[in-house]
N, C-alpha and C positions, 0 to 999 in steps of 0.2 A: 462572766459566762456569756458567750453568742455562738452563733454561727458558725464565725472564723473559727473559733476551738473545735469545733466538727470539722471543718477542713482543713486544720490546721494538723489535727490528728492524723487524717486519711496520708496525709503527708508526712507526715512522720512512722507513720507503716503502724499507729498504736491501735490495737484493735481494742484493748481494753477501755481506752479512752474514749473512741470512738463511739464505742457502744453506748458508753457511762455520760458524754454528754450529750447527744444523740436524746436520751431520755429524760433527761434534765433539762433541754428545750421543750421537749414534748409536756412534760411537767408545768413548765413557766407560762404552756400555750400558747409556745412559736409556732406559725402558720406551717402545716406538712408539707407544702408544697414549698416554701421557704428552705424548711430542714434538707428535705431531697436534693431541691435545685444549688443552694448556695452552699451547699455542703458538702455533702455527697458527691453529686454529683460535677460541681465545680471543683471538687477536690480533683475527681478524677478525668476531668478535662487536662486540668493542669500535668495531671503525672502523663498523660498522653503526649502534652506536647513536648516534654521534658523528654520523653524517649525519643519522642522525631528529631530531638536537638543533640541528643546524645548523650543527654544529664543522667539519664537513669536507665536502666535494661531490663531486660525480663526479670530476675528472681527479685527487682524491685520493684517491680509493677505485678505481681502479683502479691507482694506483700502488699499493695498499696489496696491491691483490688480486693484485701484479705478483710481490712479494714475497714476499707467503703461496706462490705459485705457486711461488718458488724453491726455497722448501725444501719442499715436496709432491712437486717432482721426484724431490729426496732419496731422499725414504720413496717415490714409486711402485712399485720393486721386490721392497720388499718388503711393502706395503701389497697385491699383487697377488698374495702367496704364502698369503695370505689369514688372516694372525695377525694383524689387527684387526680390531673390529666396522664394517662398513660400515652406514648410515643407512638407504640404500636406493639405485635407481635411477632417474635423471631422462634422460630425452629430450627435448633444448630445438633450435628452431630459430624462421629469420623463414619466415614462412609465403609462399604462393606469391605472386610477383610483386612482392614486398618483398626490398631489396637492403639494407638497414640492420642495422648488426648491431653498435652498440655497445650497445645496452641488453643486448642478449641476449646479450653477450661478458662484461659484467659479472655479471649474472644467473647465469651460467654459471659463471666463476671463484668467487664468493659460494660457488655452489652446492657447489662441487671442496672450497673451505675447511671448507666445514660438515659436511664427512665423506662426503657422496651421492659415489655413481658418475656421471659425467655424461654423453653422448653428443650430442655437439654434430653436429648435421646441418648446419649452419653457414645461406644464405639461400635464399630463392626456393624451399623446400623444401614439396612438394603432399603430401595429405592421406596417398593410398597408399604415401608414406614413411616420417611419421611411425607408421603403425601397423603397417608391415612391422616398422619397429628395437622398436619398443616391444614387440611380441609377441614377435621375436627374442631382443631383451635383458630381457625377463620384467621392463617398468619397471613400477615406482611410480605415477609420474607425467611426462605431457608438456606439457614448457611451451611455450607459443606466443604468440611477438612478431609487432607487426604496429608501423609507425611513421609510416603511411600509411591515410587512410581507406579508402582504394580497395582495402585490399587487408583490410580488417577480414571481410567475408564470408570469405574461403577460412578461417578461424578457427571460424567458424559452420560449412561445409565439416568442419571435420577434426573440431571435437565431433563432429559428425554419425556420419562414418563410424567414428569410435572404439566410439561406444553403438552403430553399427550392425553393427559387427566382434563384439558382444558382450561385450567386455574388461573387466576389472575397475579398470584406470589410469584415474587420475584427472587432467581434464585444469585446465590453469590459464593464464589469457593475461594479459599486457601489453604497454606500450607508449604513448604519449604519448598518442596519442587514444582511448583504451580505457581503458571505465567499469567499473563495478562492477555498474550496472545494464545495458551491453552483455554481462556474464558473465551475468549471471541471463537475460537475453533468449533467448542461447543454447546454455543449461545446461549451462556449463564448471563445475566444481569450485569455483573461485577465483580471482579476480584481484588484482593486487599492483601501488601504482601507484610502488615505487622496489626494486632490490634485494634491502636486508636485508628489506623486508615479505616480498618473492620465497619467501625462504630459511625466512622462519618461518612463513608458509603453506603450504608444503611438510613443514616436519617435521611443524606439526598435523595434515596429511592424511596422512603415513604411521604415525604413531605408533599 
């Protein structure tokens, strides 16, 4: 029984597992920050780069993020009593008029894995939401999916009112039709055109 069996599980997409040793280190009084880092969340480093390699695809990275999820449950309790180091905070949703939400469910899971606080406003979510939660929950950063051209403006929208709020969170959008040079167009932070990029342009901008 270690570690590796926690991420050896997330890798194996066993959620059952996951959970089941997950708690059995927690039992033995493996270090939480151990459990998280070496496990968890190293599990899902690894299925990240695994998709940038080409090993694995979306309906497997989200089974993997299905998993990591399992035993993140685990620790939420006491990952919320606040004896590990959190990354930071992320406010993700689909922007207004946009009903799609698996990119941004992965996004989001990735994000939970890599240690961030995450606050999912889940879809069809307009500007003066994202910066009510963001300034409430003191975030990092807000990410914003769009999967729909028609609805790419409300993105240029919420930049907008974010720099016009005066905030310091930096914002970051994807999504299938969203460029790098639509981020630059309308001065978001960064854009990310799969998951793990998501994850590691996030840490860049909070670090």
């Amino acid at each position: 029984m270690s570690i590796q069996d926690i991420f050896n599980a997330v890798i194996a997409f066993d959620e059952a597992t996951a959970a089941a040793k997950t708690q059995a280190e927690l039992d033995a009084g493996t270090d939480i920050n151990a459990i998280l880092n070496d496990g968890l969340i190293g599990a899902m480093d690894e299925v990240g780069e695994k998709f940038s390699t080409g090993e694995l695809f979306v309906p497997e990275m989200l089974m993997a993020a299905q998993a990591m999820k399992a035993g993140l449950a685990i620790l939420k309790p006491l990952l919320a009593e606040g004896n590990t180091q959190r990354k930071g905070t992320v406010v993700i949703g689909t922007v207004k008029g946009d009903l799609h939400d698996i990119g941004k469910n992965l996004v989001s899971m990735m994000m939970e894995g890599a240690g961030f606080d995450v606050i999912d406003l889940g879809v069809d979510v307009d500007s003066e939401a994202f910066v009510k939660n963001a300034a409430e929950k003191k975030a990092d950063v807000i990410a914003l999916s769009a999967l729909l051209t028609t609805t790419m403006p409300a993105m240029e929208t919420t930049v907008k009112a974010v720099k016009e709020a005066g905030m310091s969170v930096k914002t970051i959008i994807g999504g299938a039709p969203v460029t790098q040079a639509f981020a630059d167009q309308i001065g978001a932070d960064g854009y990310s055109a799969d998951a793990p990029g998501a994850v590691k342009l996030v840490k860049a901008l909070v670090a």
